[in-house]
SENUZA-565980 format. One record per residue: residue number from 1; residue in three letters; x, y, z of N, C-alpha, C in turn. Coordinates in Angstrom, 1 decimal. Layout:
N
REC   pos   code      n.x      n.y      n.z     ca.x     ca.y     ca.z      c.x      c.y      c.z
REC   NUM    ALA        X        Y        Z        X        Y        Z        X        Y        Z
...
END
This chain:
84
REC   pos   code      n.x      n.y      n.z     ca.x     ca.y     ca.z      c.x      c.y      c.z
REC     1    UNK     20.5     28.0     48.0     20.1     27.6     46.7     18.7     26.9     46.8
REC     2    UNK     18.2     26.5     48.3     17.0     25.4     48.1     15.7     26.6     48.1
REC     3    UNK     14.9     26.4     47.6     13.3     27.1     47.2     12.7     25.8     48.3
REC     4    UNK     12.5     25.0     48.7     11.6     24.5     49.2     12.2     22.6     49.2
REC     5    UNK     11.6     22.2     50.2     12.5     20.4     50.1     12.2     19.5     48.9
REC     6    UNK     11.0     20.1     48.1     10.8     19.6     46.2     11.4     20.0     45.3
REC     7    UNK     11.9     21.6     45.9     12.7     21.8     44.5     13.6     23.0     44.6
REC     8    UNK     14.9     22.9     44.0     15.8     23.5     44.2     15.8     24.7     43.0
REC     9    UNK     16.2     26.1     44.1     16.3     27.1     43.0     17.7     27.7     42.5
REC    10    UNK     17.8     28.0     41.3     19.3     28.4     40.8     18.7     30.1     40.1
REC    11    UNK     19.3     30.8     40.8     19.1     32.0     40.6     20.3     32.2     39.4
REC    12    UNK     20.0     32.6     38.1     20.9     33.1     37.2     20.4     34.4     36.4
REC    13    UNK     19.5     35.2     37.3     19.5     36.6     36.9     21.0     37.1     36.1
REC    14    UNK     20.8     38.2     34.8     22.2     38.6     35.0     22.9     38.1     33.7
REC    15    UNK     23.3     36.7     33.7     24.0     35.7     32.7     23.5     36.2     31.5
REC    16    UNK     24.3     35.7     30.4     23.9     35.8     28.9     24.0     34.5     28.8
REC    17    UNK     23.5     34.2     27.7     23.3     32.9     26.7     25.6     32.8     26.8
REC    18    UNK     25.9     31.5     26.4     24.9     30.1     26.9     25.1     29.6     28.6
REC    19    UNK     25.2     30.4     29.6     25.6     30.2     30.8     24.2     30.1     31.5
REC    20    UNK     23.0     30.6     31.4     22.3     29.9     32.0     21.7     28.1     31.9
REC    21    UNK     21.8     27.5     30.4     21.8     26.4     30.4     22.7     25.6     30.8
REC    22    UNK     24.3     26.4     30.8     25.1     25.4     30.8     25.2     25.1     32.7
REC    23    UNK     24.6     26.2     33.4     24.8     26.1     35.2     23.5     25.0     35.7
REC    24    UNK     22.3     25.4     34.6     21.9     24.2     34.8     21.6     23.2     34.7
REC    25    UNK     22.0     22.6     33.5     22.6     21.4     33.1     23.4     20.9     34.0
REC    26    UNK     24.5     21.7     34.6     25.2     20.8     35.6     24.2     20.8     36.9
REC    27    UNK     23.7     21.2     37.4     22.9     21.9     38.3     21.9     20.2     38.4
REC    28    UNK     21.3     20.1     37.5     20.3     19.0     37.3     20.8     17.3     37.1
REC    29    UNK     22.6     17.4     36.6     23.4     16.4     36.9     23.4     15.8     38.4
REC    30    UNK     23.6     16.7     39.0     23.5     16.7     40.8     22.4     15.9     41.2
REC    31    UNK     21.1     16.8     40.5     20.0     15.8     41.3     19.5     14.7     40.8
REC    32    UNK     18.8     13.9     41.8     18.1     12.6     41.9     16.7     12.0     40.3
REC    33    UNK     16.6     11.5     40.2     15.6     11.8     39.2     14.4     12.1     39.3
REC    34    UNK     13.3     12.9     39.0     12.0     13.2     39.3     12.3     14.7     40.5
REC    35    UNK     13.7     15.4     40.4     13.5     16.7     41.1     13.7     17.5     40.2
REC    36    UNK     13.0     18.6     41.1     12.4     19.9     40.2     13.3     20.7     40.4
REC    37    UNK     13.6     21.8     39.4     14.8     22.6     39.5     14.3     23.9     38.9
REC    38    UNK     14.4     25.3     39.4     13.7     26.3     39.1     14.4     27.1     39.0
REC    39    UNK     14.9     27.8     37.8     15.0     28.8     37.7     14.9     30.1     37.3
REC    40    UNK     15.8     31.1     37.7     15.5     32.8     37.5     16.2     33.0     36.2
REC    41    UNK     16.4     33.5     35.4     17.2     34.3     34.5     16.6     35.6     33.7
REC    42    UNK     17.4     35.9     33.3     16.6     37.6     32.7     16.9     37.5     30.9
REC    43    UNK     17.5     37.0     30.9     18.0     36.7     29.2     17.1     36.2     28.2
REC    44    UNK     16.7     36.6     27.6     15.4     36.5     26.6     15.4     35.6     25.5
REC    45    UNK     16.9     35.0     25.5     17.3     34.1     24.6     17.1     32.5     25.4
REC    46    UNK     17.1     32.4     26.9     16.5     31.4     28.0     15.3     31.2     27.1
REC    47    UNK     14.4     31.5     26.9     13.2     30.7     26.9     13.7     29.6     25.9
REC    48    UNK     13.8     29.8     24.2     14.2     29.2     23.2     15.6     27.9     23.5
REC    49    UNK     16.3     28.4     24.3     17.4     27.7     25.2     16.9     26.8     25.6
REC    50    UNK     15.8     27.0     26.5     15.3     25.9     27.8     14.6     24.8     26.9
REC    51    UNK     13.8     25.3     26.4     12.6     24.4     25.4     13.5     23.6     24.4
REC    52    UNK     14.6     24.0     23.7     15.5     23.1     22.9     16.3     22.2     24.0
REC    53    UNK     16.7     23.0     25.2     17.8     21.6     26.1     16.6     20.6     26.6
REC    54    UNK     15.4     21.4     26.9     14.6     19.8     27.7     14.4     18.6     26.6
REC    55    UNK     14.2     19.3     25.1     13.4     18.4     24.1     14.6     17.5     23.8
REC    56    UNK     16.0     17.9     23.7     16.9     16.8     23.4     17.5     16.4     24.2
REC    57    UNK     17.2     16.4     26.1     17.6     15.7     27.2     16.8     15.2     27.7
REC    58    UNK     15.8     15.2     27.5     15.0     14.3     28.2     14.2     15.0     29.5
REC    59    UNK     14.2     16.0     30.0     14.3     16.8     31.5     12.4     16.9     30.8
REC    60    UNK     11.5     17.6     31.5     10.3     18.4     31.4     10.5     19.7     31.4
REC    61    UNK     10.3     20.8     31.1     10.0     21.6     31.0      8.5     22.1     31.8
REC    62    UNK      8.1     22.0     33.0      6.7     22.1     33.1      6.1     23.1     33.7
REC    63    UNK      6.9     24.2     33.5      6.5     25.7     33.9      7.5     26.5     33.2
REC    64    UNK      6.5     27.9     32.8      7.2     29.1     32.2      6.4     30.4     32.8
REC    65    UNK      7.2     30.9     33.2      6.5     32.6     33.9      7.2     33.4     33.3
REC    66    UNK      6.6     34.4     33.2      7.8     36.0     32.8      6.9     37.2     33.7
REC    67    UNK      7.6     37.4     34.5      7.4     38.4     35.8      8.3     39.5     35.4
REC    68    UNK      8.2     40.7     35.0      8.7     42.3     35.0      9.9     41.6     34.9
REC    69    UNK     10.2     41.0     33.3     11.7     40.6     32.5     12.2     39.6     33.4
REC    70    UNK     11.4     38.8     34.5     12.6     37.9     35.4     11.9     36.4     35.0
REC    71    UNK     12.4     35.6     34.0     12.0     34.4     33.8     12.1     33.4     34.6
REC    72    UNK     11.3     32.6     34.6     11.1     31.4     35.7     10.6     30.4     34.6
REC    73    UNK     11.4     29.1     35.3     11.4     28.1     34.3     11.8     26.6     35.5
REC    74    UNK     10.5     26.0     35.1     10.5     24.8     36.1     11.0     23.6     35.6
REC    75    UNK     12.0     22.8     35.9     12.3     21.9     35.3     12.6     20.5     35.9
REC    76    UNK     12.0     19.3     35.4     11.9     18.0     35.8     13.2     17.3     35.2
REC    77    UNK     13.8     16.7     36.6     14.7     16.1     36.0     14.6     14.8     35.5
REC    78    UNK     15.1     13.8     34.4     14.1     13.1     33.5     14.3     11.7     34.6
REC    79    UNK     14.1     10.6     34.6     14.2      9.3     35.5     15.1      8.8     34.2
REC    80    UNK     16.1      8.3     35.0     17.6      7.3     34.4     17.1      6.4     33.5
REC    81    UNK     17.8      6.2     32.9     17.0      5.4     31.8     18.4      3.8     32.2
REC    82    UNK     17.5      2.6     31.9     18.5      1.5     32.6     19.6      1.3     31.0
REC    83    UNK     20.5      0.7     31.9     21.2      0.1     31.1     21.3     -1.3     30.0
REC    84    UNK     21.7     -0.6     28.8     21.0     -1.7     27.6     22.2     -2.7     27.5
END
């Protein structure tokens, strides 16, 4: 699943709406704050998905590619916020 020691990749070619957000959502639970998490999917309903879970979680969004239907979508995981 690792792409490289910055950032981990979650291949979800394949999936329909809502299963690529929901694998990584958990997916980005896992990591540390400030890692990058990349993924594949082919679902055309991903882009509008991704852009609505980063804006109400807090995550970045800081890459979007569309390669021959195979989406790629870079995402920062947001830094913890302290306790109030």
């Amino acid at each position: 699943m690792n792409a490289s020691p910055t950032e981990t990749l979650l291949d979800l070619r394949g999936l329909a709406c809502p299963m690529p957000v929901l694998k990584a959502n958990r997916a980005l639970r896992d990591m540390p704050p400030g890692a990058k998490l990349r993924i594949l999917a082919t679902d055309r309903a991903s882009v509008a998905d991704f852009q609505s879970y980063c804006r109400e979680t807090g995550h970045a969004l800081i890459a979007f590619t569309d390669t021959a239907g195979v989406l790629s979508f870079m995402i920062r995981r947001r830094a913890e916020t302290s306790p109030s």
